[in-house]
Residue frames relative to the residue before (quaternion, step in Angstrom):
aa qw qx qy qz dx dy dz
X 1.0000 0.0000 0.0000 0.0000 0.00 0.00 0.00
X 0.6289 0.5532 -0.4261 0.3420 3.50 0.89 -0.64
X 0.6418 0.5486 -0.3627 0.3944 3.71 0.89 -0.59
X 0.5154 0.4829 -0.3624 0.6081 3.65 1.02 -0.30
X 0.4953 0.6814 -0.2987 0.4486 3.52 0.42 -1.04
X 0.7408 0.3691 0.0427 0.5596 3.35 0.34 -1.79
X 0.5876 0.5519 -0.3508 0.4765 3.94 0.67 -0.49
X 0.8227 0.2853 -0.1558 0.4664 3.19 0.75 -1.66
X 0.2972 0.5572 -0.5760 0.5190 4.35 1.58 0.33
X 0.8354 0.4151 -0.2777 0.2294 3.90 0.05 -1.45
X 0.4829 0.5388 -0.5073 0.4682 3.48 1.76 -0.50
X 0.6117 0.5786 -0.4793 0.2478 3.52 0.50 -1.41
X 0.7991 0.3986 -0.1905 0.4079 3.21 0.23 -1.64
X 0.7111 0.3905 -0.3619 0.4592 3.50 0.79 -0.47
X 0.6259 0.4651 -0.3474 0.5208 4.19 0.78 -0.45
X 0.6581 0.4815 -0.3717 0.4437 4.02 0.61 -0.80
X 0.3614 -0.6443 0.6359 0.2233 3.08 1.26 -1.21
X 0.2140 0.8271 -0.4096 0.3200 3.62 1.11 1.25
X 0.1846 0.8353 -0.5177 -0.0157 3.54 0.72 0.11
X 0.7702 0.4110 -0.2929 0.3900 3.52 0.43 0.20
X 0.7022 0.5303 -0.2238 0.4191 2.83 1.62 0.57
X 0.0249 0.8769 -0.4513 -0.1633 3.95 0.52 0.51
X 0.8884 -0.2042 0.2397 0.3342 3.40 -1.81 0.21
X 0.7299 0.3926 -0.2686 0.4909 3.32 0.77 -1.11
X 0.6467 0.6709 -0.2056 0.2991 3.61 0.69 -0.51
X 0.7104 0.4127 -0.2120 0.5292 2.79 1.47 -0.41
X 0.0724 0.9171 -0.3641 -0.1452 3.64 0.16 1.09
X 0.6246 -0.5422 0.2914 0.4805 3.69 -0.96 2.07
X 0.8410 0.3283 -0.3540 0.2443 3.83 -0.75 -0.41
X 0.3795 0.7502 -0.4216 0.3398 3.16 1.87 -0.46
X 0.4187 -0.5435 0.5838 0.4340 4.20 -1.29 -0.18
X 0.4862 -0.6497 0.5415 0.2195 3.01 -1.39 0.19
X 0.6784 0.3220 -0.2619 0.6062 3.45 1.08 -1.15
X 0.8465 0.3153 -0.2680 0.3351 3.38 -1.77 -0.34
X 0.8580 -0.0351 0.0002 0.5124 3.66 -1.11 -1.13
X 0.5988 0.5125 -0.4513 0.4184 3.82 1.09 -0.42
X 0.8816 0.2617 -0.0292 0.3917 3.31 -1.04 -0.95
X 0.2054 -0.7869 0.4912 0.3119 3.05 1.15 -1.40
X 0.3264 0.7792 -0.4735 0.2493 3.82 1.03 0.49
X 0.4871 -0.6811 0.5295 0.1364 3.60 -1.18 0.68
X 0.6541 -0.4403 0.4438 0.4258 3.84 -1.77 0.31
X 0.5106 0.6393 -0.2748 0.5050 3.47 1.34 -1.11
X 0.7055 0.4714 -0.1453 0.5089 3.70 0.10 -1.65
X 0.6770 0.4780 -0.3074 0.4676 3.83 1.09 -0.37
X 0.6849 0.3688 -0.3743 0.5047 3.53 0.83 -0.76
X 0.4613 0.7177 -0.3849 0.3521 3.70 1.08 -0.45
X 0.8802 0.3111 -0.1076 0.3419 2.98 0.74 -1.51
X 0.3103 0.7225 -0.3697 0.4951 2.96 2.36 -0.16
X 0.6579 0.5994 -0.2185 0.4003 3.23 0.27 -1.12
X 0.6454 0.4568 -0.1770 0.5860 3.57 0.58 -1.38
X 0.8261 0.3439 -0.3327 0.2977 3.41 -0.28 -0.49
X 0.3553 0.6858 -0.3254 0.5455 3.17 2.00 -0.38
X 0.7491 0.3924 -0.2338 0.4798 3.75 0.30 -1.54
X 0.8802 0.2051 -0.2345 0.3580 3.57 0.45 -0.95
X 0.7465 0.4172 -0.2613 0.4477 3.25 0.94 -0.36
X 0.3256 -0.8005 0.4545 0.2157 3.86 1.58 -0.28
X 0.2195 0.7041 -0.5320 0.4160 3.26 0.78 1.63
X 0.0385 -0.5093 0.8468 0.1488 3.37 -1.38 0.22
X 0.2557 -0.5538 0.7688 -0.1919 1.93 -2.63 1.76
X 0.3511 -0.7710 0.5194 0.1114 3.37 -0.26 1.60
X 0.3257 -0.7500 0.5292 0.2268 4.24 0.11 0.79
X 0.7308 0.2638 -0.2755 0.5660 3.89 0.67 -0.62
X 0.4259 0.6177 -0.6264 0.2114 4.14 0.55 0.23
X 0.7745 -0.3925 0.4689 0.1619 3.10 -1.60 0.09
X 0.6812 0.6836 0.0730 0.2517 2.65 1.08 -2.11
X 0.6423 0.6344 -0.2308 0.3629 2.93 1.21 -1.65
X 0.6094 0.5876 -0.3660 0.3865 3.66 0.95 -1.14
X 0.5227 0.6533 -0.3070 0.4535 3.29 1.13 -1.33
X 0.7185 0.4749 -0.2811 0.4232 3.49 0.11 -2.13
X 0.7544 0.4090 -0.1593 0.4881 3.61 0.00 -1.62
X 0.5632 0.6148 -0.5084 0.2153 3.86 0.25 0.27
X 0.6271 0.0366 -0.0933 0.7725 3.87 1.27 -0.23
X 0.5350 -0.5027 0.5749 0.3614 2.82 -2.04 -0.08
X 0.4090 0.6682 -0.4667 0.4103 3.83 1.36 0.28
X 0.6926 0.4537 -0.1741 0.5331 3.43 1.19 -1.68
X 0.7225 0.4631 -0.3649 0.3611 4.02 0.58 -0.43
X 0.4888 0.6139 -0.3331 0.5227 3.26 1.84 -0.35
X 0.6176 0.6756 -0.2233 0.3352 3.54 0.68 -1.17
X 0.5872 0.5825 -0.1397 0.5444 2.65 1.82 -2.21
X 0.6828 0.4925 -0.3452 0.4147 3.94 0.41 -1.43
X 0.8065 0.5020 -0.2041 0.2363 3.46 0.44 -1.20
X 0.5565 0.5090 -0.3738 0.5399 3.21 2.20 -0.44
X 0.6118 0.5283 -0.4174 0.4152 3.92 0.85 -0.91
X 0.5622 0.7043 -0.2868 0.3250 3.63 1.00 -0.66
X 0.7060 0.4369 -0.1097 0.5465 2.92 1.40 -2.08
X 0.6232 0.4843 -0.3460 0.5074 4.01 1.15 -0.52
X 0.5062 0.5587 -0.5456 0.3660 4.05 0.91 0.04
């Protein structure tokens, strides 16, 4: 799991466009939005997007869920590995 983990640190930083942030910094249970990371509504559709391109997920835009999915990079892994297991 850690290499996914670590897949989905490098979209962040590499799709947000994080340059001041590396891999290690970003810790997997931390949030993403608010006091964690500090990521935006904006930074969400971004990363929506991305995970679509690299990881071939559908994301449902009116779910519930999504808050859930997109809260760490612990929970977006979780998220990748169930859309995986439903192909």
């Amino acid at each position: 799991m850690a290499d996914i983990d670590t897949d989905i640190k490098q979209m962040i930083i590499t799709e947000l466009e994080l340059e001041d942030i590396a891999i290690e910094d970003i810790d997997t249970e931390a949030p993403l939005f608010g006091d964690g990371l500090g990521l935006d509504s904006i930074d969400a559709l971004e990363l929506g997007l991305a995970l679509q391109k690299n990881f071939n997920v559908k994301i449902d835009a009116n779910s519930e869920q999504n808050k859930e999915h997109f809260y760490s990079v612990a929970s977006l892994r979780n998220f990748v590995l169930a859309q995986s297991a439903s192909q």
